[in-house]
PDB file of N, CA, C and O in Angstrom:
ATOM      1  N   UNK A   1       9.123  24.374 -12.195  1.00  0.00           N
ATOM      2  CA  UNK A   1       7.828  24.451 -12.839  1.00  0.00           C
ATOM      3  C   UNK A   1       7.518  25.923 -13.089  1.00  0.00           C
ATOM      4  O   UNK A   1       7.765  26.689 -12.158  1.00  0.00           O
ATOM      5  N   UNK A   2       7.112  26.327 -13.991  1.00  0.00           N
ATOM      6  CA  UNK A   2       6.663  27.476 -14.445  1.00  0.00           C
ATOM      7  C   UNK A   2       5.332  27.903 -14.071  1.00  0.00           C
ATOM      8  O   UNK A   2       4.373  27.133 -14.020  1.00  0.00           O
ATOM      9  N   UNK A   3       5.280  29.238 -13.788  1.00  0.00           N
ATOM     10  CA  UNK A   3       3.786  30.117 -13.410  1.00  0.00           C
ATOM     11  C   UNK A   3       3.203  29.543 -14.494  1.00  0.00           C
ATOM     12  O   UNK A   3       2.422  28.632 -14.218  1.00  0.00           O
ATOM     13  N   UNK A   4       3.385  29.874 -15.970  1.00  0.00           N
ATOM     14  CA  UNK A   4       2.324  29.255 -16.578  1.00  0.00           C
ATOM     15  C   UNK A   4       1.588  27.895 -16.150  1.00  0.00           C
ATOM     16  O   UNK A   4       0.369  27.856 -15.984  1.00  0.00           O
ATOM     17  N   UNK A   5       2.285  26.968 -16.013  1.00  0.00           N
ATOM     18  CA  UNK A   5       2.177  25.625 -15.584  1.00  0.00           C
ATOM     19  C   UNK A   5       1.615  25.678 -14.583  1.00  0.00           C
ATOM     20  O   UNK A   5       0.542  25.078 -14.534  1.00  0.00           O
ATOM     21  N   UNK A   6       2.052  26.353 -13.459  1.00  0.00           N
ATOM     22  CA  UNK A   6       1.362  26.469 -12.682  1.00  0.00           C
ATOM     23  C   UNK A   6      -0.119  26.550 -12.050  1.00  0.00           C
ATOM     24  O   UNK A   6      -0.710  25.983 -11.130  1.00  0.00           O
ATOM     25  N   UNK A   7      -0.468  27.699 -13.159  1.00  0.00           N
ATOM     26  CA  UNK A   7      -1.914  28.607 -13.322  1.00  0.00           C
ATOM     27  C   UNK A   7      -2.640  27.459 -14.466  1.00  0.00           C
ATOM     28  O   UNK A   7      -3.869  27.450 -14.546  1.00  0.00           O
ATOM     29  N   UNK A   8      -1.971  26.686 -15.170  1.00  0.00           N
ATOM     30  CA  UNK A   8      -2.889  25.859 -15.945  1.00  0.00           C
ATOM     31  C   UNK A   8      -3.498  24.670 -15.087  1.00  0.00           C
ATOM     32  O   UNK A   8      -4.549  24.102 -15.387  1.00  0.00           O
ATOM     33  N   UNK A   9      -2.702  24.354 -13.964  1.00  0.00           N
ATOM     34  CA  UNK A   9      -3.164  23.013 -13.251  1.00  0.00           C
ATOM     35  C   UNK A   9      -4.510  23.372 -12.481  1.00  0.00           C
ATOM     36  O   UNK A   9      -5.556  22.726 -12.556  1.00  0.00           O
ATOM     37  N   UNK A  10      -4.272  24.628 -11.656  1.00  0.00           N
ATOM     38  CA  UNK A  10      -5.052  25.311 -10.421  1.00  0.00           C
ATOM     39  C   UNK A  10      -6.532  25.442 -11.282  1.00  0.00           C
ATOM     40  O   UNK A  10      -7.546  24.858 -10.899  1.00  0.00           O
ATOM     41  N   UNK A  11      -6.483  26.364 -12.592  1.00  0.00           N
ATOM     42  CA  UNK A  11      -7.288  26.133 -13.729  1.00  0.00           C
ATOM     43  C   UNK A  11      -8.404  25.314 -14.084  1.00  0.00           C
ATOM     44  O   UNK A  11      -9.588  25.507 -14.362  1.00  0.00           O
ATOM     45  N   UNK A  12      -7.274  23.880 -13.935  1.00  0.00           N
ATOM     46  CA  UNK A  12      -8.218  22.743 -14.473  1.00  0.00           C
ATOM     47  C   UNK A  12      -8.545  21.656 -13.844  1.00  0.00           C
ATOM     48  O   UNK A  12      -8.998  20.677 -14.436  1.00  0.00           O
ATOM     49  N   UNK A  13      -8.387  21.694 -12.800  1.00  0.00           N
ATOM     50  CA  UNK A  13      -8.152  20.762 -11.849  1.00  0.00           C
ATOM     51  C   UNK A  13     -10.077  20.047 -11.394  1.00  0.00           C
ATOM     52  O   UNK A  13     -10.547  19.056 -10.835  1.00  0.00           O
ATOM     53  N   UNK A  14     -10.595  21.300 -12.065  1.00  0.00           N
ATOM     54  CA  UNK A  14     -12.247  20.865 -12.257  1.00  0.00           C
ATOM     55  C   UNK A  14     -12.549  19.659 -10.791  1.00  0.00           C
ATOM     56  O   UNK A  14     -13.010  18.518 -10.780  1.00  0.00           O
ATOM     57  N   UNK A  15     -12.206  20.270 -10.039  1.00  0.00           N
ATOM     58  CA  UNK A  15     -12.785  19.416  -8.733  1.00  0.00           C
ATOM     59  C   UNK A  15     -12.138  18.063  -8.183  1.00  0.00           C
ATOM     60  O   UNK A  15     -12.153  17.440  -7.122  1.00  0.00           O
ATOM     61  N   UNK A  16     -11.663  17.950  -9.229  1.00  0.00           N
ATOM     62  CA  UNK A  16     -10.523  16.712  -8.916  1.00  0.00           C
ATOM     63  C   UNK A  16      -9.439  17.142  -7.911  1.00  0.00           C
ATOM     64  O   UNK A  16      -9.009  18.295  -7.863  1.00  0.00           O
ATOM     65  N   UNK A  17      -8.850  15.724  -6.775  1.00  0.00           N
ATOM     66  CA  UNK A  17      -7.873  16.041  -6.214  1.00  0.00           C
ATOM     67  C   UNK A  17      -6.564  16.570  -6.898  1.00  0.00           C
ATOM     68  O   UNK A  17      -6.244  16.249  -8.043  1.00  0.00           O
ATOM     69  N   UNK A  18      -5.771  17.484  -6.023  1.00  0.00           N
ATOM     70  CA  UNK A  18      -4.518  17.892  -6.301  1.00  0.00           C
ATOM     71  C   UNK A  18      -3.509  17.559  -5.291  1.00  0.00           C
ATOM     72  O   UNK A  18      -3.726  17.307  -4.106  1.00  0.00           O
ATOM     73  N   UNK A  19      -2.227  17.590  -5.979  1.00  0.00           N
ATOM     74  CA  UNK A  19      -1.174  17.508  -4.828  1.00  0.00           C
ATOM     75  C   UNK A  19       0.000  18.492  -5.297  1.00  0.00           C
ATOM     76  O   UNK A  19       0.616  18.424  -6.361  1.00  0.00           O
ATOM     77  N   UNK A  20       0.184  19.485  -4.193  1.00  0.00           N
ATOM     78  CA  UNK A  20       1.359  20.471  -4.650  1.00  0.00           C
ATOM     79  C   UNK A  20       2.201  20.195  -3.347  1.00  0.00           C
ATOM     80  O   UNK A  20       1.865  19.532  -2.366  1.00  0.00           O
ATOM     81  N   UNK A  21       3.596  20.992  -3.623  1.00  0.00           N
ATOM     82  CA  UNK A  21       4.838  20.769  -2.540  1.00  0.00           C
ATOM     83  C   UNK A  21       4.918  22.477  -2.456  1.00  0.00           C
ATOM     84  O   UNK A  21       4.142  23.157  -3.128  1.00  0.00           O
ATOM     85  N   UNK A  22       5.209  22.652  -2.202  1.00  0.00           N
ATOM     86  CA  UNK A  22       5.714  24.264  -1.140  1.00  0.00           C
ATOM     87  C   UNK A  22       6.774  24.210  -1.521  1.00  0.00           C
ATOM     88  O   UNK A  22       7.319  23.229  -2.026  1.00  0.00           O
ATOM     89  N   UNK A  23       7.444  25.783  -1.242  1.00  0.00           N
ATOM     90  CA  UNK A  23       8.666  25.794  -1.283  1.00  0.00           C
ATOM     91  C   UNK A  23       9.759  25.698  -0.460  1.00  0.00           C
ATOM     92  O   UNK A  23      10.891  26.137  -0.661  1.00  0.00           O
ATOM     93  N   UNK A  24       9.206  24.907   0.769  1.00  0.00           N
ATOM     94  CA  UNK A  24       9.587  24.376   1.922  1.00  0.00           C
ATOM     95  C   UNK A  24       9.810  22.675   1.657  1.00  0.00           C
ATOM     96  O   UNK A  24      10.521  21.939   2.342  1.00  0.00           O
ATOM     97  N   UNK A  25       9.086  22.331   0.603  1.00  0.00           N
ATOM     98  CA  UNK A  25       9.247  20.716   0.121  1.00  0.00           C
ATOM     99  C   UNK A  25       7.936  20.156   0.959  1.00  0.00           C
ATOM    100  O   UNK A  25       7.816  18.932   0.983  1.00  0.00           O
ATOM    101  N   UNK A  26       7.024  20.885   1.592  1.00  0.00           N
ATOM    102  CA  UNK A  26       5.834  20.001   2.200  1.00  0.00           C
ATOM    103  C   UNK A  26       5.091  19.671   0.846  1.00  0.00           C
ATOM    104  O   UNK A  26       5.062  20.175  -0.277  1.00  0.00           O
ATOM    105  N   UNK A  27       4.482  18.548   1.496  1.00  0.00           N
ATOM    106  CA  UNK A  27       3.408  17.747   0.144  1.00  0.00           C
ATOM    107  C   UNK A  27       1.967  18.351   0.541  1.00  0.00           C
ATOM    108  O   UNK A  27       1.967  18.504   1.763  1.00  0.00           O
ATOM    109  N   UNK A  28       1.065  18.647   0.129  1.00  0.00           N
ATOM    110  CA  UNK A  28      -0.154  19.188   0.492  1.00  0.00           C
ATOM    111  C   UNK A  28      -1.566  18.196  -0.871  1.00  0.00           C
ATOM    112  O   UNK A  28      -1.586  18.373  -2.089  1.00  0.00           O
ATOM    113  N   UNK A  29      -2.197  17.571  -0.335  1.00  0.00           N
ATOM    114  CA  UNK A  29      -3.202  17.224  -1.310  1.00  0.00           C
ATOM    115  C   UNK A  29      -4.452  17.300  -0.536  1.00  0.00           C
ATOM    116  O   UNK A  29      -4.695  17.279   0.671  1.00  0.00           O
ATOM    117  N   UNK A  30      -5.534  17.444  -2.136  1.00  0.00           N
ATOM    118  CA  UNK A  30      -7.326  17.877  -1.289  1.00  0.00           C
ATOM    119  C   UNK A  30      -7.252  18.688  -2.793  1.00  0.00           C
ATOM    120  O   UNK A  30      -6.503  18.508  -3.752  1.00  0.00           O
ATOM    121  N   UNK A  31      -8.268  19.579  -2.590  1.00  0.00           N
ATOM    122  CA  UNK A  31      -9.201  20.120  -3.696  1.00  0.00           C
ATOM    123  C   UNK A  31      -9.053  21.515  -3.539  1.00  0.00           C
ATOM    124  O   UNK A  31      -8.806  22.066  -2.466  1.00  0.00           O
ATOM    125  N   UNK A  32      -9.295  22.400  -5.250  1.00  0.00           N
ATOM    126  CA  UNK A  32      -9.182  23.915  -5.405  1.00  0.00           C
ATOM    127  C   UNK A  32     -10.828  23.922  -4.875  1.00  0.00           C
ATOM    128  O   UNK A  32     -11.602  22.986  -5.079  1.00  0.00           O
ATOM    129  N   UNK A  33     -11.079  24.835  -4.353  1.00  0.00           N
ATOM    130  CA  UNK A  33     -12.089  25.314  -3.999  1.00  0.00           C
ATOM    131  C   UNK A  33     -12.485  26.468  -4.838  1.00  0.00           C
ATOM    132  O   UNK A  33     -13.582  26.395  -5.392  1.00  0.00           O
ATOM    133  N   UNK A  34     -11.646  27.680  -5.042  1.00  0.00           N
ATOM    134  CA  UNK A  34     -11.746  28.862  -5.777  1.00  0.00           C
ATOM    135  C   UNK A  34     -10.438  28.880  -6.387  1.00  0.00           C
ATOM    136  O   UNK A  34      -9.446  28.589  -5.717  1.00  0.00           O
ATOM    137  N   UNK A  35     -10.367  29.163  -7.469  1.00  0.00           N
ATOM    138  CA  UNK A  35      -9.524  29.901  -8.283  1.00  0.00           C
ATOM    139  C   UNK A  35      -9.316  31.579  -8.231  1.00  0.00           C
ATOM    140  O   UNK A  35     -10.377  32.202  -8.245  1.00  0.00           O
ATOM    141  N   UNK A  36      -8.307  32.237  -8.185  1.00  0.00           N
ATOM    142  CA  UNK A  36      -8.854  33.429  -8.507  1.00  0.00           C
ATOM    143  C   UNK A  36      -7.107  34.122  -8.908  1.00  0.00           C
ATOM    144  O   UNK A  36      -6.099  34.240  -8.212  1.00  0.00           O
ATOM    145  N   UNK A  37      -7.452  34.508 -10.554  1.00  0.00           N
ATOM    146  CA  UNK A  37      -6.384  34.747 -11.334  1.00  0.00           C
ATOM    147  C   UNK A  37      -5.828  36.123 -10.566  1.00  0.00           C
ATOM    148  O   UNK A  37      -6.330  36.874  -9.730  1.00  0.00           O
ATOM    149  N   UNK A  38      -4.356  36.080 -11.362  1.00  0.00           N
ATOM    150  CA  UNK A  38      -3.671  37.425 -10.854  1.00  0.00           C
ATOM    151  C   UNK A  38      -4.853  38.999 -11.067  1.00  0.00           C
ATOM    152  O   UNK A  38      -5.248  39.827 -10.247  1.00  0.00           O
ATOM    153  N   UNK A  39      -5.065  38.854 -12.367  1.00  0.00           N
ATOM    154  CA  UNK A  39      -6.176  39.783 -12.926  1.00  0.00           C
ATOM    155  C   UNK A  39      -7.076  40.458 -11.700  1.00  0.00           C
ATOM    156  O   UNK A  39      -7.147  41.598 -11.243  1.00  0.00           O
ATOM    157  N   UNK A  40      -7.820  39.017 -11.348  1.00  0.00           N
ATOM    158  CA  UNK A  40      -9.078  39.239 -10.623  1.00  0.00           C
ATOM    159  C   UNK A  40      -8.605  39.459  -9.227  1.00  0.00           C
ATOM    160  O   UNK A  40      -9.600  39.452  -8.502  1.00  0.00           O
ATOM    161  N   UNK A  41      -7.340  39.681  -8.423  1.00  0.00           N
ATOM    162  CA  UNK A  41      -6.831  39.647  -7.573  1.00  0.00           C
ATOM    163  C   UNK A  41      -6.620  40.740  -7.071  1.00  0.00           C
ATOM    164  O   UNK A  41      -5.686  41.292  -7.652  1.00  0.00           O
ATOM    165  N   UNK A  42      -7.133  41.466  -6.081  1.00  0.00           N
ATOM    166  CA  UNK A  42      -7.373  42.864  -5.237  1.00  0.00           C
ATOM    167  C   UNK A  42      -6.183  42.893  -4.562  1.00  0.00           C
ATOM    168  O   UNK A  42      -5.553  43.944  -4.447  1.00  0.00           O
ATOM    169  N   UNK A  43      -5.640  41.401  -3.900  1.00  0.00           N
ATOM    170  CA  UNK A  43      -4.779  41.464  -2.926  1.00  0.00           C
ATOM    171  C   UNK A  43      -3.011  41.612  -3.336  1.00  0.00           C
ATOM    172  O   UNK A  43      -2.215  42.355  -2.763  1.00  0.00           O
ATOM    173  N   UNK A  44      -2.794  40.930  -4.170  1.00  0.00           N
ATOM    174  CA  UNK A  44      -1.570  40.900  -5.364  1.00  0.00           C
ATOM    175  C   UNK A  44      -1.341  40.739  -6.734  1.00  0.00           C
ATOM    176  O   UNK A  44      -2.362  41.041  -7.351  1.00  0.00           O
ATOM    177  N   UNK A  45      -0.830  40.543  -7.146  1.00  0.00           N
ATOM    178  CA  UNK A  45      -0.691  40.860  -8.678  1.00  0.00           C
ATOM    179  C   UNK A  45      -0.287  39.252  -8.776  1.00  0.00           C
ATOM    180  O   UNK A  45       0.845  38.938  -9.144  1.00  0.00           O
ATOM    181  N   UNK A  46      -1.196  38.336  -8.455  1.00  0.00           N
ATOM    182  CA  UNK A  46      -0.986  37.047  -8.564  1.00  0.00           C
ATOM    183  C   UNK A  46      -1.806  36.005  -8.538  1.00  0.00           C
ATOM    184  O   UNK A  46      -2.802  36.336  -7.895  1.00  0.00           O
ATOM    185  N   UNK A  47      -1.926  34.399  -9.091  1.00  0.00           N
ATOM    186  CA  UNK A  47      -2.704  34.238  -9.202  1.00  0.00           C
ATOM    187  C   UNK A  47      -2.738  33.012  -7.121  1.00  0.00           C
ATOM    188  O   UNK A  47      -1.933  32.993  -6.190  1.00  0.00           O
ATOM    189  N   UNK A  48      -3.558  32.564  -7.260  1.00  0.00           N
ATOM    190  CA  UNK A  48      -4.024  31.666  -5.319  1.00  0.00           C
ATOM    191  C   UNK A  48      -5.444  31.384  -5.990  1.00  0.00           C
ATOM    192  O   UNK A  48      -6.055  31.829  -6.962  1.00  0.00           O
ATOM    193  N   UNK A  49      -5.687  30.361  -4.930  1.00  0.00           N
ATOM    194  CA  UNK A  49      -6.680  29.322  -5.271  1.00  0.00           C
ATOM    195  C   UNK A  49      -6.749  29.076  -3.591  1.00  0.00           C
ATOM    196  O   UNK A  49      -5.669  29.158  -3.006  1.00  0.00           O
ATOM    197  N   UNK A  50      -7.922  28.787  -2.806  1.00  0.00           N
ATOM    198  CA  UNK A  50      -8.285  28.352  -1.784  1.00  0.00           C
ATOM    199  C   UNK A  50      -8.256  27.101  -2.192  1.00  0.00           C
ATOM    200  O   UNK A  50      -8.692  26.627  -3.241  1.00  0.00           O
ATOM    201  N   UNK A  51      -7.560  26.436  -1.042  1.00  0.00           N
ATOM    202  CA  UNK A  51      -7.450  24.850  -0.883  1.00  0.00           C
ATOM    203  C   UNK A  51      -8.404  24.153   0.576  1.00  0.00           C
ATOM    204  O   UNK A  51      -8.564  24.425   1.766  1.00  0.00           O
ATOM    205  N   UNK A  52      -8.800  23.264  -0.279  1.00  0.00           N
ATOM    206  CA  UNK A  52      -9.230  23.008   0.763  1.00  0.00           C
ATOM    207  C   UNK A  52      -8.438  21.399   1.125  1.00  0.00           C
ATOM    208  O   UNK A  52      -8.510  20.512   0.275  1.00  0.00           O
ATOM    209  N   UNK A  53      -7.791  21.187   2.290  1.00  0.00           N
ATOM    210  CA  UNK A  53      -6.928  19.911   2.059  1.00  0.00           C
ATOM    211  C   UNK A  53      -7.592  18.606   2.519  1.00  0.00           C
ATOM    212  O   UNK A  53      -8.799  18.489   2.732  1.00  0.00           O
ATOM    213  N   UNK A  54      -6.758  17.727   2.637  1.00  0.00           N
ATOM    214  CA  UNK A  54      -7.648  16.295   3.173  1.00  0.00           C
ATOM    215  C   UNK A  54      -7.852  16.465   4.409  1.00  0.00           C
ATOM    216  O   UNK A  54      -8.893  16.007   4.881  1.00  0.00           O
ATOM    217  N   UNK A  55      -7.082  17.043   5.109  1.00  0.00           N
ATOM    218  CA  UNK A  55      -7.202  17.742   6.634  1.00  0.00           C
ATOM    219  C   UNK A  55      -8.226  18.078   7.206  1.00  0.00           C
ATOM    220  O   UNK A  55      -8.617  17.856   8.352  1.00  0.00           O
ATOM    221  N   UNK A  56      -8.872  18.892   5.973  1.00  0.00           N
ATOM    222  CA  UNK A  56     -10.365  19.784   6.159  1.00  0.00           C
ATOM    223  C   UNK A  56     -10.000  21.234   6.733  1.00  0.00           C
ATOM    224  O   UNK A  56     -10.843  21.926   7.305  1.00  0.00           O
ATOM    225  N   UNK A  57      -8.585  21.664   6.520  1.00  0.00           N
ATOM    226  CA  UNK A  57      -7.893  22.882   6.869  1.00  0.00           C
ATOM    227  C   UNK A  57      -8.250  23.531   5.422  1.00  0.00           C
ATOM    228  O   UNK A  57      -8.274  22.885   4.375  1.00  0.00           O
ATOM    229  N   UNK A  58      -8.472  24.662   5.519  1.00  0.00           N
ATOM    230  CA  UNK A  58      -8.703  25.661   4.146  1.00  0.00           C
ATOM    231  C   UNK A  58      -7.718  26.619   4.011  1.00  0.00           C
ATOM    232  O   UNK A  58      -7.616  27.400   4.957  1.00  0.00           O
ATOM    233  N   UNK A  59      -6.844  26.781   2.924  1.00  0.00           N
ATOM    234  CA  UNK A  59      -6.062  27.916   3.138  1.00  0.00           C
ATOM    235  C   UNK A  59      -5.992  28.505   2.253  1.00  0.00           C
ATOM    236  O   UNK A  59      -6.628  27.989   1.334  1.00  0.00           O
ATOM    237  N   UNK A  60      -5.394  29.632   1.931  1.00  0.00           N
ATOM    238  CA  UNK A  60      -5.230  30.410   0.976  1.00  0.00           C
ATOM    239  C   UNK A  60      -4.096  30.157   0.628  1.00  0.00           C
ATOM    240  O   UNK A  60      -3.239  30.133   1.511  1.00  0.00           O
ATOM    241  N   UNK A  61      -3.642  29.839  -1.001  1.00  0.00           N
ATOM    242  CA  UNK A  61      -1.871  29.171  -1.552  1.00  0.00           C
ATOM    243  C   UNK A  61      -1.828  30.200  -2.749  1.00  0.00           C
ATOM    244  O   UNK A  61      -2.769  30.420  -3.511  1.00  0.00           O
ATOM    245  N   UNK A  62      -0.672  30.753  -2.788  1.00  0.00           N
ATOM    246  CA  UNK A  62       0.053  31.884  -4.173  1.00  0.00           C
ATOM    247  C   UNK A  62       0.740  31.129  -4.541  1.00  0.00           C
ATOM    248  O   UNK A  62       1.517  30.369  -3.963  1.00  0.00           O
ATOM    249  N   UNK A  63       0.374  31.369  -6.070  1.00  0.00           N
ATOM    250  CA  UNK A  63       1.390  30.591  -6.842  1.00  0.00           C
ATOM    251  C   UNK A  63       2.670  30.986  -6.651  1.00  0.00           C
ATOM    252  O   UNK A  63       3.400  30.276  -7.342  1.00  0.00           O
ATOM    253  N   UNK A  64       3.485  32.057  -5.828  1.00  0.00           N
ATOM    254  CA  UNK A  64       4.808  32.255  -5.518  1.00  0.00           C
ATOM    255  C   UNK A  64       5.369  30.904  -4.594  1.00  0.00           C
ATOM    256  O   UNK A  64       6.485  30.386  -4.557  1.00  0.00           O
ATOM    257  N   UNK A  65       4.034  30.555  -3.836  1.00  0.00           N
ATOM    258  CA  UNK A  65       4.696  29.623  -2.607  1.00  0.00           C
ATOM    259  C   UNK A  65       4.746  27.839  -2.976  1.00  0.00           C
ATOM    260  O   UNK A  65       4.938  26.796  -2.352  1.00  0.00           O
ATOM    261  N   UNK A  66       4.374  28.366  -4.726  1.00  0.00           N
ATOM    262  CA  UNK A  66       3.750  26.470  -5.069  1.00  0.00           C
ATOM    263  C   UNK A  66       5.141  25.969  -5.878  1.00  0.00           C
ATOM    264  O   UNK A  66       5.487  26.554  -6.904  1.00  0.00           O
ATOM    265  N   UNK A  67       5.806  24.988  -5.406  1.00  0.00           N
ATOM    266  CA  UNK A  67       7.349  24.342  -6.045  1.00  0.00           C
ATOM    267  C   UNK A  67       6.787  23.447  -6.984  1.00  0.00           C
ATOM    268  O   UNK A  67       7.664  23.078  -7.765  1.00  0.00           O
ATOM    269  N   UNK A  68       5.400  22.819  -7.290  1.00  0.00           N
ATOM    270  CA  UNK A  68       5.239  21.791  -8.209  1.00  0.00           C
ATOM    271  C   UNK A  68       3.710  21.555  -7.692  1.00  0.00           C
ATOM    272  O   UNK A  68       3.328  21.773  -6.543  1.00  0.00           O
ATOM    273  N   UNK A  69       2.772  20.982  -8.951  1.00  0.00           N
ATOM    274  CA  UNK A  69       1.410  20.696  -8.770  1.00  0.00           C
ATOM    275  C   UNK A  69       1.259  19.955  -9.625  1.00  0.00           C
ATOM    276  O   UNK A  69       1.964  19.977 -10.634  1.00  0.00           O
ATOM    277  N   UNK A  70       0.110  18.946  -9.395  1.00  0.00           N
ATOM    278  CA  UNK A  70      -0.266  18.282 -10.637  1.00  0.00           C
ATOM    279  C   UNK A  70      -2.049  17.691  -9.977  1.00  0.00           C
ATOM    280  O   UNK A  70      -2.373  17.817  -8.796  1.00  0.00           O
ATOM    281  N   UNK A  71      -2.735  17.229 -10.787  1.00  0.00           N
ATOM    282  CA  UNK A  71      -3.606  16.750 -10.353  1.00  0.00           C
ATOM    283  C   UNK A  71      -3.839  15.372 -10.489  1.00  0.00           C
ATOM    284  O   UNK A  71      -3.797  14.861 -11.607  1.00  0.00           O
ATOM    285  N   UNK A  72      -4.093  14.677  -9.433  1.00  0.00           N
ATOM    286  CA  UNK A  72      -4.114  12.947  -9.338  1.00  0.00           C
ATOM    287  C   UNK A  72      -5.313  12.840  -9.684  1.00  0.00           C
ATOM    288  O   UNK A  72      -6.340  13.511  -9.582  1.00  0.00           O
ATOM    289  N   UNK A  73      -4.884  11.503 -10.280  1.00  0.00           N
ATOM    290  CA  UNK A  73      -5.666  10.942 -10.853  1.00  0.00           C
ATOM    291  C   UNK A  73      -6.333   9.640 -10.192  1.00  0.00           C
ATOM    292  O   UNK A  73      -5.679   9.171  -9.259  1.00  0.00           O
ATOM    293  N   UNK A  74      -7.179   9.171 -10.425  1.00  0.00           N
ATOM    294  CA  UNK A  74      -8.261   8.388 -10.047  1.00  0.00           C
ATOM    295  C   UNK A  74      -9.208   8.690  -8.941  1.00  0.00           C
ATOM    296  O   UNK A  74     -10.136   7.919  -8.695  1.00  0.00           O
TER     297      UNK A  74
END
């Protein structure tokens, strides 16, 4: 999957659940909380989105560490 692709899901995902895999192959689903593009990014030259998961664990995810995303539907 491509960064572009990537950065378009995190994007649009407008509050709806997501489910991404790591590059470890873990499955992770729950909701973007923040977006925040490479641009707007103090910390790297990249884009991360706070997740918040079904867990109720919040983390911080770089699109370096995301193997695939999409947003589910229903």
């Amino acid at each position: 999957m491509s960064i572009e692709e990537i950065q378009e899901t995190m994007v649009n995902s407008d509050q709806r659940r997501i489910e991404y895999v790591d590059k470890e192959g873990n499955t992770h689903t729950g909701f973007v909380d923040v977006y925040e593009s490479a641009y707007d990014n103090d910390e790297y030259d990249e884009s991360s989105l706070c997740f918040a998961g079904d867990d109720g664990e919040m983390i911080i995810v770089w699109e370096h560490d995301i193997e695939s995303i999409r947003i589910l539907e229903g």
